[in-house]
N, CA and C atoms of all chains as a GROMACS GRO file, in nm:
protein
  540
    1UNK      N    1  -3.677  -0.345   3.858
    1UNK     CA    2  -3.603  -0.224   3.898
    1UNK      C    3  -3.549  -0.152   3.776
    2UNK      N    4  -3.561   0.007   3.785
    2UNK     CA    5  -3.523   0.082   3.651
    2UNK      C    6  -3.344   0.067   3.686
    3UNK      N    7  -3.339   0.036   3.524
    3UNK     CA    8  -3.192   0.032   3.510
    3UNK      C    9  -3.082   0.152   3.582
    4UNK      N   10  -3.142   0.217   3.612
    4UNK     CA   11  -3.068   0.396   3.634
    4UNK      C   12  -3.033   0.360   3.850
    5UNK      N   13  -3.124   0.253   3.853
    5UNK     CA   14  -3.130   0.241   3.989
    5UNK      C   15  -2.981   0.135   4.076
    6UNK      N   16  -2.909   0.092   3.910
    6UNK     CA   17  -2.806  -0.030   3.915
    6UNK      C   18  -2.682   0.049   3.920
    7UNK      N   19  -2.563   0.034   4.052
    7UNK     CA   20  -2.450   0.124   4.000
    7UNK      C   21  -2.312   0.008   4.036
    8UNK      N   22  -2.262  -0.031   3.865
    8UNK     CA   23  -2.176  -0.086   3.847
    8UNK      C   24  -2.053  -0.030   3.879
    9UNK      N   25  -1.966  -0.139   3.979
    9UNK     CA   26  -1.826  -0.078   4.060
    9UNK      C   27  -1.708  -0.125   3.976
   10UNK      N   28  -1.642  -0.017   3.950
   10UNK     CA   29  -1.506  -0.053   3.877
   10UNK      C   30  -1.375  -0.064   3.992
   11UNK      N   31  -1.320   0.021   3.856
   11UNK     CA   32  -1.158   0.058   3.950
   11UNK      C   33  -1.170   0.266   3.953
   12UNK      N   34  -1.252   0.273   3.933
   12UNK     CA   35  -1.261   0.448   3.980
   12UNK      C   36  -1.258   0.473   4.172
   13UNK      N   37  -1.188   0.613   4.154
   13UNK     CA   38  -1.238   0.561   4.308
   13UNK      C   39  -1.362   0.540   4.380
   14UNK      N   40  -1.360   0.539   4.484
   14UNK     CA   41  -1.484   0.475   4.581
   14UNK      C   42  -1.593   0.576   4.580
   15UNK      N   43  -1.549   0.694   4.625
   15UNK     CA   44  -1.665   0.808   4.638
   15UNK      C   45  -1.718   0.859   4.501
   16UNK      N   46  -1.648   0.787   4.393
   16UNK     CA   47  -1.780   0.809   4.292
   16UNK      C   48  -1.875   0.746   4.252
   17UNK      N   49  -1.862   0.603   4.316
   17UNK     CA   50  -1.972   0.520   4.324
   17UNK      C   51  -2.058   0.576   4.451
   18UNK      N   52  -1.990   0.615   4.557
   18UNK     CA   53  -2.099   0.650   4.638
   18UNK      C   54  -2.173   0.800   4.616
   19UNK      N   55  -2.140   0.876   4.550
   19UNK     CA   56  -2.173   0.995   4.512
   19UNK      C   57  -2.307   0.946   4.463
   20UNK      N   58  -2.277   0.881   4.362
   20UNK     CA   59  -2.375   0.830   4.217
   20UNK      C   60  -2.492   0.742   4.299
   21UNK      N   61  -2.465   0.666   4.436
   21UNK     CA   62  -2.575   0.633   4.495
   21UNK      C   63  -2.669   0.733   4.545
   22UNK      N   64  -2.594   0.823   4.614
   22UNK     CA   65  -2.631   0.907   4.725
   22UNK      C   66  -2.704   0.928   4.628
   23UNK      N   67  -2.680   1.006   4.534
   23UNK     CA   68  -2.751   1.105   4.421
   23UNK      C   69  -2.904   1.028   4.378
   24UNK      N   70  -2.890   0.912   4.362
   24UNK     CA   71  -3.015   0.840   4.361
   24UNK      C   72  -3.096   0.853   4.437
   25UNK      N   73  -3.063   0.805   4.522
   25UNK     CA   74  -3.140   0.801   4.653
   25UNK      C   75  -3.204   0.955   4.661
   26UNK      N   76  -3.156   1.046   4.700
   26UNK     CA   77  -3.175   1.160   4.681
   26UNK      C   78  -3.293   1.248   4.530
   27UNK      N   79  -3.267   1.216   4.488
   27UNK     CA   80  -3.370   1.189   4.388
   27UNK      C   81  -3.470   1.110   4.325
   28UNK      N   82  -3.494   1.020   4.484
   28UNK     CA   83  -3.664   0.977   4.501
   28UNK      C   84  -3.609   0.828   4.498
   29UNK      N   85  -3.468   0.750   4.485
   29UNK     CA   86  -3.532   0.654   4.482
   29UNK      C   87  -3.529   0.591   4.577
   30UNK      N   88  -3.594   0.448   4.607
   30UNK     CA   89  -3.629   0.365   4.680
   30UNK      C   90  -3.518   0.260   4.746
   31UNK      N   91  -3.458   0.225   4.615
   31UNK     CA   92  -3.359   0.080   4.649
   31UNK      C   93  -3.269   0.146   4.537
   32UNK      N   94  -3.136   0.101   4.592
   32UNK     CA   95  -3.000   0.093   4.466
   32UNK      C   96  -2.918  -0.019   4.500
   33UNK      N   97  -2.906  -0.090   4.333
   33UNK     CA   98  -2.835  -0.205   4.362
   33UNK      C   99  -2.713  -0.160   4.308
   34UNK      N  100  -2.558  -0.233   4.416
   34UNK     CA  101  -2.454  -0.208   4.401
   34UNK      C  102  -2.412  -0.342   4.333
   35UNK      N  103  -2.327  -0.341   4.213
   35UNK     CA  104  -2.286  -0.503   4.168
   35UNK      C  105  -2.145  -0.427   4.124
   36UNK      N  106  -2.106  -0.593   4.135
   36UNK     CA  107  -1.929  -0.544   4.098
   36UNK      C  108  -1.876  -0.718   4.045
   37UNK      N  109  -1.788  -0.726   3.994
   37UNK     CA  110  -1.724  -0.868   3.966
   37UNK      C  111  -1.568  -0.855   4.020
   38UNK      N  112  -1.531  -1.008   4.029
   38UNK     CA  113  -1.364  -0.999   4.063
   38UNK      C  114  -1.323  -0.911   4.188
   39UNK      N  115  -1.207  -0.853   4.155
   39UNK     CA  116  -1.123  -0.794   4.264
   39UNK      C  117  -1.232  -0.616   4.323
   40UNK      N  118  -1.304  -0.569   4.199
   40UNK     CA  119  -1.420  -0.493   4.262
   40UNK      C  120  -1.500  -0.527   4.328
   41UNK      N  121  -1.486  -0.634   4.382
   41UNK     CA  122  -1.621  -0.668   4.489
   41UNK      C  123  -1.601  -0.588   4.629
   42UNK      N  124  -1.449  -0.619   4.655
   42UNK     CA  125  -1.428  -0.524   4.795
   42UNK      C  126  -1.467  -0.366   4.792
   43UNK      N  127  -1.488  -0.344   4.654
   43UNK     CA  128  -1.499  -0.178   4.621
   43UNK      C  129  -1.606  -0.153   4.619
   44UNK      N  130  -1.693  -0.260   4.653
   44UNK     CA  131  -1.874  -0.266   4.624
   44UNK      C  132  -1.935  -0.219   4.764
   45UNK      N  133  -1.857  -0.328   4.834
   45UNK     CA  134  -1.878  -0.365   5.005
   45UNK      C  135  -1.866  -0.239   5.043
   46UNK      N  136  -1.708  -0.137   5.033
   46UNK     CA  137  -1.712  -0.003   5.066
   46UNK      C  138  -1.737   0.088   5.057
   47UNK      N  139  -1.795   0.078   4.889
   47UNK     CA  140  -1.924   0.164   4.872
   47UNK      C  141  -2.048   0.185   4.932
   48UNK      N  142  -2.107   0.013   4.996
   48UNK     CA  143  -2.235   0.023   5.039
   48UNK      C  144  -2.223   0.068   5.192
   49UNK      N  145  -2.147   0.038   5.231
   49UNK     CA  146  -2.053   0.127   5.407
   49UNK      C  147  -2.067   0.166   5.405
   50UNK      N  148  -1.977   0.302   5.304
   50UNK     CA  149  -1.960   0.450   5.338
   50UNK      C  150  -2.084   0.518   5.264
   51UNK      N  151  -2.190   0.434   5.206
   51UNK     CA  152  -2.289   0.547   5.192
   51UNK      C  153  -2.407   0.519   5.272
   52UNK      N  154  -2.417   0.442   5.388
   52UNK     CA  155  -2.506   0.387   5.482
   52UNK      C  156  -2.430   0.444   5.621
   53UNK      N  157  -2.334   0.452   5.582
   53UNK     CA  158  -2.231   0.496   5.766
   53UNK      C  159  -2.218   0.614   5.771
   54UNK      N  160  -2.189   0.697   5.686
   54UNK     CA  161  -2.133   0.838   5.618
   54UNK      C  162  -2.250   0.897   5.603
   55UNK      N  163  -2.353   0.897   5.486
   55UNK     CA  164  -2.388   0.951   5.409
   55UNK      C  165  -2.568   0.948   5.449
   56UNK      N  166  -2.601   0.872   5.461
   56UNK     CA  167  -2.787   0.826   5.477
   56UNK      C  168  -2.773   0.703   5.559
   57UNK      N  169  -2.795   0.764   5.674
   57UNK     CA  170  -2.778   0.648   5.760
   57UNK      C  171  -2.927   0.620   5.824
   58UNK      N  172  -3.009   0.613   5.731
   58UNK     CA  173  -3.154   0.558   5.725
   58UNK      C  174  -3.154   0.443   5.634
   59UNK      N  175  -3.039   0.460   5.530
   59UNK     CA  176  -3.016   0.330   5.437
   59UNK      C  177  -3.011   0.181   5.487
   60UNK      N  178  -3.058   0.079   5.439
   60UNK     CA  179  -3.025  -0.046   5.498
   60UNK      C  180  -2.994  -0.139   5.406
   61UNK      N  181  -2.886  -0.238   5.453
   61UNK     CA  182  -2.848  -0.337   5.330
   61UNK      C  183  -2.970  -0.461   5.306
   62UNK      N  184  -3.101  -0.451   5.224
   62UNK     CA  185  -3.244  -0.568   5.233
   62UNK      C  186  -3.127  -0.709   5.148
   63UNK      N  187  -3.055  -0.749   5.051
   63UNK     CA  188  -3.006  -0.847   5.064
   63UNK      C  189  -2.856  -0.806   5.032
   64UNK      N  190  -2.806  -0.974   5.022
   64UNK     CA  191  -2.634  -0.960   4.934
   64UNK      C  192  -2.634  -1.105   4.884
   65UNK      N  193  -2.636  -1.048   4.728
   65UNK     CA  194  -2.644  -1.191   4.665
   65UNK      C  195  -2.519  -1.224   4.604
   66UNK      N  196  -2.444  -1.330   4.603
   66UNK     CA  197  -2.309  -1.372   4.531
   66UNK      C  198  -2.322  -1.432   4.416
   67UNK      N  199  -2.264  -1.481   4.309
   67UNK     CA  200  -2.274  -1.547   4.185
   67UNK      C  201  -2.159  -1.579   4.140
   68UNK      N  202  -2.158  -1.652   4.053
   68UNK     CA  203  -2.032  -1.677   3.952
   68UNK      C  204  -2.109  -1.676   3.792
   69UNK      N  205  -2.051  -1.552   3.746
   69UNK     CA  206  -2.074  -1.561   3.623
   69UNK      C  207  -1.939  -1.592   3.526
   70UNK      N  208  -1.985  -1.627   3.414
   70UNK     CA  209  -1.856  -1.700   3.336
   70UNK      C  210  -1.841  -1.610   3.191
   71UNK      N  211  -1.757  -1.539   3.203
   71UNK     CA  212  -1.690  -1.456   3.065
   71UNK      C  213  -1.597  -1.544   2.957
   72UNK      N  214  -1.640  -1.463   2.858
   72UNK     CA  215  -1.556  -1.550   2.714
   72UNK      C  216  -1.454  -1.467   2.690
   73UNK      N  217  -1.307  -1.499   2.670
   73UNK     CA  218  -1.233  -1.449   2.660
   73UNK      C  219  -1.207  -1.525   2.515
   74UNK      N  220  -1.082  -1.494   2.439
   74UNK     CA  221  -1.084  -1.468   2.292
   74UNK      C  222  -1.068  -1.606   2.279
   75UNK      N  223  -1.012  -1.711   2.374
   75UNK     CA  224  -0.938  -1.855   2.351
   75UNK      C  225  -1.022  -1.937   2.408
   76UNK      N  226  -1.053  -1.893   2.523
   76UNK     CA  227  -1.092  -1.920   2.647
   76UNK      C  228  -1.242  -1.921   2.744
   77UNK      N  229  -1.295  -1.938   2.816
   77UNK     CA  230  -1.366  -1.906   2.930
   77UNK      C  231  -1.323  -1.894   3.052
   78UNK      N  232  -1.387  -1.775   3.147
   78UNK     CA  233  -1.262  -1.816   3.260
   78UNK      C  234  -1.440  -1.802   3.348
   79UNK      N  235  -1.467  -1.829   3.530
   79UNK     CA  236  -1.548  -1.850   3.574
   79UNK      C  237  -1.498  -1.691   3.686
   80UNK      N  238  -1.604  -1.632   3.686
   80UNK     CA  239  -1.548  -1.504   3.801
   80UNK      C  240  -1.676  -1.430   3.921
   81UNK      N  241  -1.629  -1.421   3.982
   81UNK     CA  242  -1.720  -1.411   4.089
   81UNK      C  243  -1.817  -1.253   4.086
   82UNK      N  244  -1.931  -1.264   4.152
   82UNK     CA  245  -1.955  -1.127   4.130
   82UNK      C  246  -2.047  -1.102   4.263
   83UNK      N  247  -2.105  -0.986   4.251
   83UNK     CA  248  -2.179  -0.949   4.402
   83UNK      C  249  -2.271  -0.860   4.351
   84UNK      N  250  -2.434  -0.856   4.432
   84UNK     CA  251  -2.490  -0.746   4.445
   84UNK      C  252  -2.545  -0.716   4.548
   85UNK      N  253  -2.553  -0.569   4.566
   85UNK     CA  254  -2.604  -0.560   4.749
   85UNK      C  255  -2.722  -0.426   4.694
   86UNK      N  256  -2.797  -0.499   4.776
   86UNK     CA  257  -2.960  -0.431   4.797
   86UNK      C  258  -2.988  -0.333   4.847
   87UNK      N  259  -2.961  -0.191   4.835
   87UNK     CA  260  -2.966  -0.132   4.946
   87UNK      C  261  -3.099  -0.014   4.986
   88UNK      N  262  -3.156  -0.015   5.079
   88UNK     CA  263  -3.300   0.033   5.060
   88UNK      C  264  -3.318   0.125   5.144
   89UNK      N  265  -3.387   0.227   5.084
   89UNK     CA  266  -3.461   0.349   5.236
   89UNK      C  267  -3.584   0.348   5.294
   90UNK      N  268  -3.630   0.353   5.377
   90UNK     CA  269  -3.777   0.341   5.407
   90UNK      C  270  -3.855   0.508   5.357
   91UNK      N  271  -2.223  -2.055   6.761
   91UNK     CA  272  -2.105  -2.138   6.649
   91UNK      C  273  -1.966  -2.166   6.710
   92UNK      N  274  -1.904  -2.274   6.719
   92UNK     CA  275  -1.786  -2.323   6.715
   92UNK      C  276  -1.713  -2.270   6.646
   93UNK      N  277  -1.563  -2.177   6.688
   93UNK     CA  278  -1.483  -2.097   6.660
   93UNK      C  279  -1.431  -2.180   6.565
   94UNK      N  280  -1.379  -2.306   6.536
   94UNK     CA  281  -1.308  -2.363   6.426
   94UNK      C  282  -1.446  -2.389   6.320
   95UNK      N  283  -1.541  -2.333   6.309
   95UNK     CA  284  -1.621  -2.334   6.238
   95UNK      C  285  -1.622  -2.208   6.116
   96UNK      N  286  -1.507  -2.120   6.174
   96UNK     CA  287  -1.476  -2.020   6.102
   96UNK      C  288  -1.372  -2.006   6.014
   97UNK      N  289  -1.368  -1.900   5.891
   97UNK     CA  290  -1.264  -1.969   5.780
   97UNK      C  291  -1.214  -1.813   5.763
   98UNK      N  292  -1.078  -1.774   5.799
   98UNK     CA  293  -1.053  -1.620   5.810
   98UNK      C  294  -0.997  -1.583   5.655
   99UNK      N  295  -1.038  -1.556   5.572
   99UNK     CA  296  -0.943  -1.544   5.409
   99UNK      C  297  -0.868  -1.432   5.450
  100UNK      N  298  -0.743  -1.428   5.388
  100UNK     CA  299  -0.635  -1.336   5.348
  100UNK      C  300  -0.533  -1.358   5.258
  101UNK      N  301  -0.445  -1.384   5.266
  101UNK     CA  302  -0.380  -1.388   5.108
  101UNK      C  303  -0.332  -1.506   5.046
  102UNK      N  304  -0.333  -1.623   5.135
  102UNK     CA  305  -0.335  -1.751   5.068
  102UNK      C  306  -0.434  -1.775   4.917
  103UNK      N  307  -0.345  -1.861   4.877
  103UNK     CA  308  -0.419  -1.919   4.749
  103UNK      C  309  -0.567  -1.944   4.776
  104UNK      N  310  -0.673  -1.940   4.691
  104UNK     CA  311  -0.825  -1.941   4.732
  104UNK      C  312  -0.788  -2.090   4.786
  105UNK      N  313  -0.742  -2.211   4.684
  105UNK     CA  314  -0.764  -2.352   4.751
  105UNK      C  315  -0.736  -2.380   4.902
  106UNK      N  316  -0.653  -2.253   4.963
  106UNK     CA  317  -0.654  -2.350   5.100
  106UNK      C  318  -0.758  -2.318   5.127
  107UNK      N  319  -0.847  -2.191   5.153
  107UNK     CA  320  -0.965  -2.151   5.257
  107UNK      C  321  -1.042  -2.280   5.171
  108UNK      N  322  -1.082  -2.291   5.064
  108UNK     CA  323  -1.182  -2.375   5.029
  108UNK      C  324  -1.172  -2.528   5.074
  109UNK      N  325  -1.017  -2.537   5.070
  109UNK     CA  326  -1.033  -2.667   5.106
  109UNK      C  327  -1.054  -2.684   5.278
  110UNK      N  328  -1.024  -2.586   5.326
  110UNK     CA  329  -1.040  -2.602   5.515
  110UNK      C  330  -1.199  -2.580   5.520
  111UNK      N  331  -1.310  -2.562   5.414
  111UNK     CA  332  -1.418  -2.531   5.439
  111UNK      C  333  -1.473  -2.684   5.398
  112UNK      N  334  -1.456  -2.710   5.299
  112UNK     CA  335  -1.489  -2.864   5.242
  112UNK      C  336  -1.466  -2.984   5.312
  113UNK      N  337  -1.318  -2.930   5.442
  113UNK     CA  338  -1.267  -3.060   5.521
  113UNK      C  339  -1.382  -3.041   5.644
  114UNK      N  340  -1.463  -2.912   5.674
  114UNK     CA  341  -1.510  -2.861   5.788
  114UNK      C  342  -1.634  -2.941   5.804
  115UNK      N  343  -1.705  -2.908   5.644
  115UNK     CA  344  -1.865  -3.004   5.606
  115UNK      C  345  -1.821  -3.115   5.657
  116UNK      N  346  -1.726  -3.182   5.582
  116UNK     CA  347  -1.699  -3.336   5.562
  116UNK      C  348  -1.662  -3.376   5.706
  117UNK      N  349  -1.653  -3.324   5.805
  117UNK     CA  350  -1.640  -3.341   5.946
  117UNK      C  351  -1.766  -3.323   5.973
  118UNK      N  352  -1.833  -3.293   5.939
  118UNK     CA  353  -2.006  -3.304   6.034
  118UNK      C  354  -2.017  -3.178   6.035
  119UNK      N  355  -1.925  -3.049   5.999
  119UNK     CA  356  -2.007  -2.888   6.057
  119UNK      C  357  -2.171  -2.895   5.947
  120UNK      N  358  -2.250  -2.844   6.000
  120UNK     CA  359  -2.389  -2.773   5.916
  120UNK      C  360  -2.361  -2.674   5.855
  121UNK      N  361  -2.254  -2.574   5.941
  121UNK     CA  362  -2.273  -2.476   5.906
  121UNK      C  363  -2.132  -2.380   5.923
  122UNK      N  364  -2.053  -2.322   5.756
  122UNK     CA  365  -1.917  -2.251   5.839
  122UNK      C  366  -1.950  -2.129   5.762
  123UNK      N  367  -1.864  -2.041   5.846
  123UNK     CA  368  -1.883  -1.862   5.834
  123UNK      C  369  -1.728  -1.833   5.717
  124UNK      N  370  -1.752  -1.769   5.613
  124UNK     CA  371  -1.621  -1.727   5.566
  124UNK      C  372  -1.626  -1.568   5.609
  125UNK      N  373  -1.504  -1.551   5.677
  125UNK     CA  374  -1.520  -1.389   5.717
  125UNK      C  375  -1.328  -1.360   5.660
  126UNK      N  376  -1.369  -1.221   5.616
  126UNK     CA  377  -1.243  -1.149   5.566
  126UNK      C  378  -1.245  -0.991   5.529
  127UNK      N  379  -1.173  -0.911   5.546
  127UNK     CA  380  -1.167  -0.784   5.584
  127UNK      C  381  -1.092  -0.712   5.470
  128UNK      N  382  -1.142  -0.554   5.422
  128UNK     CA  383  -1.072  -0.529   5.278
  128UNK      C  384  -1.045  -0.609   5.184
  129UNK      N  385  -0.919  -0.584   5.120
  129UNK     CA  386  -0.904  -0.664   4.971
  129UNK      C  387  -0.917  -0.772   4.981
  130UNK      N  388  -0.951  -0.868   5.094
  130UNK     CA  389  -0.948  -0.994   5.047
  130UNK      C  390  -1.112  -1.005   5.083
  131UNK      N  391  -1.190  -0.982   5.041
  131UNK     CA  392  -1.333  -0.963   5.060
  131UNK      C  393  -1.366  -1.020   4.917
  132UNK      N  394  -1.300  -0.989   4.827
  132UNK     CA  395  -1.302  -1.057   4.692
  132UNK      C  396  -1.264  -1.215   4.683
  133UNK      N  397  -1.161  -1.268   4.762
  133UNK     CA  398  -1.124  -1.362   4.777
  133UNK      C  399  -1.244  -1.496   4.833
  134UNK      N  400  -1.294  -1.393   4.960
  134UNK     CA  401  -1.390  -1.487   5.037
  134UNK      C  402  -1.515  -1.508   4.932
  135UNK      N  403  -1.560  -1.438   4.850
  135UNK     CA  404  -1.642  -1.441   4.783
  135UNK      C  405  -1.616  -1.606   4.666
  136UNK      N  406  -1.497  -1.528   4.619
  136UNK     CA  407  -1.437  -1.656   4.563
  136UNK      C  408  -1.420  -1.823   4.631
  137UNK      N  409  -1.403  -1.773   4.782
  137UNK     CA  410  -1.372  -1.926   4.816
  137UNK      C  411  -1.538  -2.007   4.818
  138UNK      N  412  -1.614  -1.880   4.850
  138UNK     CA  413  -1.740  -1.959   4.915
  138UNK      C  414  -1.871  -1.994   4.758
  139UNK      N  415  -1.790  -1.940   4.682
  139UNK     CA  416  -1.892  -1.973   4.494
  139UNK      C  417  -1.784  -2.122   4.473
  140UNK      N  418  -1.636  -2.115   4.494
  140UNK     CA  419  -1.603  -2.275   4.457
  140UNK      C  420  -1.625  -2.340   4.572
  141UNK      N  421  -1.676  -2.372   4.674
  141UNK     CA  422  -1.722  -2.443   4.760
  141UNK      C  423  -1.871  -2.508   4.693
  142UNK      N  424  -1.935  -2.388   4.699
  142UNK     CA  425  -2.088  -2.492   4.655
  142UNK      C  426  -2.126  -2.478   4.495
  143UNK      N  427  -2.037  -2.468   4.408
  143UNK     CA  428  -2.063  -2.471   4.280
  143UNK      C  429  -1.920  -2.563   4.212
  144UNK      N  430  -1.852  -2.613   4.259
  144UNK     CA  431  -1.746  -2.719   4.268
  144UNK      C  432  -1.743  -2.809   4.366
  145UNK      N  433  -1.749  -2.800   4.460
  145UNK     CA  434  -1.712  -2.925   4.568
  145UNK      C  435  -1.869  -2.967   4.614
  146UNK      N  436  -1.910  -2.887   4.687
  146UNK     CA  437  -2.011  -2.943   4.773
  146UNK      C  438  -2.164  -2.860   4.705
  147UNK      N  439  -2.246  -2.916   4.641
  147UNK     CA  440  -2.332  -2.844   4.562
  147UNK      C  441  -2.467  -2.876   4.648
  148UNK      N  442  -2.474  -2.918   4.730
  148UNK     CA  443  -2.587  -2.883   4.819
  148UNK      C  444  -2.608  -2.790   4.933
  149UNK      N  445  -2.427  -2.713   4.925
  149UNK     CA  446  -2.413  -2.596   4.999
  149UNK      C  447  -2.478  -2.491   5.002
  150UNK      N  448  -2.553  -2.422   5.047
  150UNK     CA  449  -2.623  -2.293   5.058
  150UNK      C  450  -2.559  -2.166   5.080
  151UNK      N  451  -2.601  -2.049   5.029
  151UNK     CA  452  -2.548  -1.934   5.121
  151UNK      C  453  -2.674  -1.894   5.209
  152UNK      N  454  -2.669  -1.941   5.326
  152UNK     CA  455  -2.742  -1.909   5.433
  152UNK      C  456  -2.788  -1.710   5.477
  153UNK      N  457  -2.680  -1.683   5.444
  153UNK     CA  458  -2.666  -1.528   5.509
  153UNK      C  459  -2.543  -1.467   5.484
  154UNK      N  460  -2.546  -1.307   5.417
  154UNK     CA  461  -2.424  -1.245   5.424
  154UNK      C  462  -2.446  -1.138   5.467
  155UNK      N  463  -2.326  -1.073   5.555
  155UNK     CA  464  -2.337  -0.970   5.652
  155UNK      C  465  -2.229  -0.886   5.560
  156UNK      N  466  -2.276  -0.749   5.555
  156UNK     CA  467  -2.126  -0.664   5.558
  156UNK      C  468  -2.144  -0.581   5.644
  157UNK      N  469  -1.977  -0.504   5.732
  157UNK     CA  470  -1.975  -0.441   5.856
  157UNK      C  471  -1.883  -0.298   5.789
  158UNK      N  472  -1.823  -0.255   5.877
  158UNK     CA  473  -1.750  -0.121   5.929
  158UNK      C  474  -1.667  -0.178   6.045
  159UNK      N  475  -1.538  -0.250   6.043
  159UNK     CA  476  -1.449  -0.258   6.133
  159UNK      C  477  -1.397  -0.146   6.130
  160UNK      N  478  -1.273  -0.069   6.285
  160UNK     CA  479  -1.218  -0.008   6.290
  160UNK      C  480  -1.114  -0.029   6.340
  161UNK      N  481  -0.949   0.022   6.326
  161UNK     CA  482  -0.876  -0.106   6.291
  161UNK      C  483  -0.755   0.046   6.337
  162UNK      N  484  -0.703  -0.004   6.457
  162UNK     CA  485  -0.646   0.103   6.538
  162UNK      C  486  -0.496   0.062   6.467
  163UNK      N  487  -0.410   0.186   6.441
  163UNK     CA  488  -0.244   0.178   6.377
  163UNK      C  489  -0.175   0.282   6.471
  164UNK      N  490  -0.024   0.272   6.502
  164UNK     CA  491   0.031   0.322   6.562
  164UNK      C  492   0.008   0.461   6.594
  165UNK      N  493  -0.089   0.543   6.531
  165UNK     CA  494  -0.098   0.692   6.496
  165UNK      C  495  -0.245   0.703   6.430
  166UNK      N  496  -0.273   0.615   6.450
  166UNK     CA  497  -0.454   0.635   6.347
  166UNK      C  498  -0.526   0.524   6.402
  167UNK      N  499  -0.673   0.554   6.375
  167UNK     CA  500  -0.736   0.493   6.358
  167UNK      C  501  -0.798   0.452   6.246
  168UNK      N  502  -0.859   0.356   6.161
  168UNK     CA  503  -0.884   0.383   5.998
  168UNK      C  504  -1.009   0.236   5.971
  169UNK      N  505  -1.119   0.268   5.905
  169UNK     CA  506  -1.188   0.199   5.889
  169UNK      C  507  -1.201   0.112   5.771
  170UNK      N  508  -1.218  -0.014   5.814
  170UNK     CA  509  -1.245  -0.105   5.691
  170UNK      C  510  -1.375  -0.156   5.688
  171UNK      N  511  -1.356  -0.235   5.551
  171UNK     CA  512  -1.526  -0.324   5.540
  171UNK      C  513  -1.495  -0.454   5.544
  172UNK      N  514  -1.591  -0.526   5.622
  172UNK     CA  515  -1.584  -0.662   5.625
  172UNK      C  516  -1.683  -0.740   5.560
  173UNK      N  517  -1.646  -0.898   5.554
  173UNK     CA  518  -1.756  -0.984   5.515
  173UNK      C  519  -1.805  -1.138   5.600
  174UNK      N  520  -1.921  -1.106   5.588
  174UNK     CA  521  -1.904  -1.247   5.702
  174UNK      C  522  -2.015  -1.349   5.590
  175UNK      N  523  -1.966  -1.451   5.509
  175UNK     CA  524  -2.056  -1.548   5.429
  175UNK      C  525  -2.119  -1.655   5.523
  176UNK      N  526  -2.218  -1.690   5.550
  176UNK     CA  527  -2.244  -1.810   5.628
  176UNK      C  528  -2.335  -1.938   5.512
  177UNK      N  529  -2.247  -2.036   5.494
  177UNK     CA  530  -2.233  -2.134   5.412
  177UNK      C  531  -2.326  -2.220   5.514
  178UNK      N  532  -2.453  -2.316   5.447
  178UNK     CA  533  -2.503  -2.435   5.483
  178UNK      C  534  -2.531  -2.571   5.413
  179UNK      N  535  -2.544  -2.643   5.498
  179UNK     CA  536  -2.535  -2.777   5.452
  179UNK      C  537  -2.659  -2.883   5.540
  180UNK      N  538  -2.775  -2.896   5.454
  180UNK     CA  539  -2.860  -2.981   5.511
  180UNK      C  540  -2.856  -3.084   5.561
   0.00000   0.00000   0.00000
């Protein structure tokens, strides 16, 4: 999958991740993966909602994969959760 | 599915949901659902990566659902996102 097709969820608000999907989609593509880590995961989930409920409701969620990836912090390692959701048009 | 087969996250420490999921296997369930609604959607994520990547490592993620609850308030109606993890055990 082209990198341009991946839309990483912060702490911005919600409808600019879903903007930035829609906009994909809309410009031919196929699938957009939503990923987020930590406390953005819930911001992932409501991204992939409101642009499947709202927005292109031909969209469908094809998977939702969970992980734990592990970040290095300056002392430390800490273990943090993350998410990606599949989301596809026919 | 057996209703105590279900693990509701909200703002408790991750260890209790994990540990009511770990006591659930270890009782004979095959199979428990972590479900949780808005901000704690991050949480469930969290309980169900230390379940089978700490405790029980032959745990699976069987299936994850995300929804559109709607969630009636004295004067509104207002929509959230949910998560439903379904955890297995061979």
């Amino acid at each position: 999958m082209a990198e341009e097709n991946v839309i990483y969820v912060g702490n911005k608000p919600i409808m600019n991740y879903v903007l930035a999907a829609v906009t994909q989609f809309n410009n031919g593509a196929s699938e957009v993966v939503i990923k987020a880590r930590g406390r953005a995961i819930s911001r992932a989930v409501d991204t992939a909602e409101v642009v499947r409920k709202k927005f292109l409701t031909d969209v469908e969620v094809k998977d939702i994969k969970i992980d734990t990836e592990t970040v290095k912090t300056e002392q430390d390692e800490m273990n943090i959760s993350a998410i990606e959701i599949y989301l596809s048009k026919p």
